[in-house]
N, C-alpha and C positions, 0 to 999 in steps of 0.2 A: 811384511810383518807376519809372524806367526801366532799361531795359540802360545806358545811357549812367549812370547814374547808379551805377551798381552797380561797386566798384572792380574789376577784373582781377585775378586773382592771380598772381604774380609766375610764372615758369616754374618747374619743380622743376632745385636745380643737382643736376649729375652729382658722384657723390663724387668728390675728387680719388684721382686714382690715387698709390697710394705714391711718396715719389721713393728713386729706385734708386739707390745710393752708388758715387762713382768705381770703387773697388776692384770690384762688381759688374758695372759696365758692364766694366771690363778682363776680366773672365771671362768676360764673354758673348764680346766681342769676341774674345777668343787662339781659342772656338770655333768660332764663327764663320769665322775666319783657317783654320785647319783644316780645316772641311768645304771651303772657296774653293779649297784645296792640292789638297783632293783629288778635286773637280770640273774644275780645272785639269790633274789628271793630273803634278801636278809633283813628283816622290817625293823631291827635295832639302828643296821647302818644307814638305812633310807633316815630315819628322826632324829640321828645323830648328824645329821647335815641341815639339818634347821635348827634358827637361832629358837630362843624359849619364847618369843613372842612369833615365832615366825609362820605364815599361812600356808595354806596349800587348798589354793582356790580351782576344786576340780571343775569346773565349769557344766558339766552332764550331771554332778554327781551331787556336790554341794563343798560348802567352807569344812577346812579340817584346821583349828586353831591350834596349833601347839606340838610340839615332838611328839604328845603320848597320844592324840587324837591323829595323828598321823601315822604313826607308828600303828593302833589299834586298825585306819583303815587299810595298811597292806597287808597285816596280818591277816587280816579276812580277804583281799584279793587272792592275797599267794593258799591261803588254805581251799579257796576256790576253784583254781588253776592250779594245781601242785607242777604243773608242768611248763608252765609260763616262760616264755622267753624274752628277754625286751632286749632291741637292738637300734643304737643310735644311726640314722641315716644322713644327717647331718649338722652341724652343731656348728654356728656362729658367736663369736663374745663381743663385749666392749668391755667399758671398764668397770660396769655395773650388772648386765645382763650377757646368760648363757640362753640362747634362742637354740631347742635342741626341738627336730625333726625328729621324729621314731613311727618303730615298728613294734608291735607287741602278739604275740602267737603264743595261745594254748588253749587246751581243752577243758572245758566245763563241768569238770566232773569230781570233784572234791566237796566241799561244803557250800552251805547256801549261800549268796552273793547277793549284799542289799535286799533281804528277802527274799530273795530269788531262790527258789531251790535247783539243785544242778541237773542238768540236762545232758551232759556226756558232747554236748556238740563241739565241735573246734571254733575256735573265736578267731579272728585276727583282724587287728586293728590298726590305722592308722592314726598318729595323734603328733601334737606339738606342745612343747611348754615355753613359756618364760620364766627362767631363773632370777629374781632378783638376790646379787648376793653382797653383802654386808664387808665389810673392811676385815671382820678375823675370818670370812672362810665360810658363811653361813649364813643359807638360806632366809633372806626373809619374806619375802612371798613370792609362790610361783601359781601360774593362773597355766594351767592345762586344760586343752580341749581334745577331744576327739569326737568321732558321728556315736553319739548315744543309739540313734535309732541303725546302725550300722551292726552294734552291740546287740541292740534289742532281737535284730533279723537272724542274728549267727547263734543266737542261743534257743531261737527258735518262739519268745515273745512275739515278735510280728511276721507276720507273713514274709518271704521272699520279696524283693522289690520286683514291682511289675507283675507278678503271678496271679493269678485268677481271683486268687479269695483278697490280693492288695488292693486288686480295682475292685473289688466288692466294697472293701470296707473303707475305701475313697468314694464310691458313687453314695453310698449309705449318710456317710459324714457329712456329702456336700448336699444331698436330700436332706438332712436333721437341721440342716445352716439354712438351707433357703424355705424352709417351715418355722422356723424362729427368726426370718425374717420380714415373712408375707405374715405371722402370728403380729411381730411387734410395728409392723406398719399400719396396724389395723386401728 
């Protein structure tokens, strides 16, 4: 017997991958639509994708109840950053929730931010959201996180992580804790 004689075996198929149901694809997509809003810098179209009771629970930041308080706080992001860029790195749905991964990069040099006045330093961040989204298309609450104190270090609020004056103001902090606690065991 030869090679030639020997049958081939067939290739191995690839499992079909699940098929994803309309109503899923419409939740990737509204987040999808959202992060585009908010990489556009467009704080009309960002509030237009939450319903009128809808939340926008920044988790660092605080509760933003409603399109116009919504609306109000990226208008002050984006006037902070005029150069912001936000880029989805991953984005999972079901039939209720858009679970978006991102990235956000820009410079601090526009208007004051949370009180904050600008600093000129480059920011970037990493962060995640859950999109809860509603049967017409629309936002009703998304709970977003990202490292606040990641925010704080790049704008130049805290110290570098690890830097001289960080373990300063960790040795200080855990000095002031173990004096309020040898004060209150007294």
């Amino acid at each position: 017997m030869t090679e030639a004689d020997i049958p081939a075996e067939a290739p191995a198929k690839k499992p079909a991958k699940p098929r994803r149901s309309a109503r899923v694809k419409a939740v990737e997509e509204v987040g999808r639509s959202y992060f585009e809003a908010i990489d556009a810098r467009d704080a009309d179209a960002v509030a237009a994708h939450f319903h009128p009771d809808g939340i926008d629970d920044i988790v660092a930041l605080g509760v933003f109840r409603g399109p116009d308080a919504v609306r109000k706080f990226f208008r002050e992001m984006f006037a902070a950053m005029p150069d912001a860029t936000m880029r989805i790195e991953r984005i999972v749905a079901d039939h209720e929730v858009a679970a978006v991964q991102w990235r956000m990069a820009g410079t601090f040099d526009g208007a004051p931010f949370q009180g904050i006045e600008p600093t000129g330093r480059r920011v970037e961040l990493r962060g995640f959201d859950a999109l809860e989204i509603d049967q017409d298309g629309k936002i009703i609450r998304n709970t977003g996180y990202y490292d606040g104190a990641a925010f704080a270090r790049a704008i130049g609020l805290l110290p570098h992580q690890d830097s001289g004056v960080d373990k300063a103001m960790l040795a200080g902090f855990n000095a002031v804790t173990k004096l309020r606690h040898a004060i209150a065991s007294r």
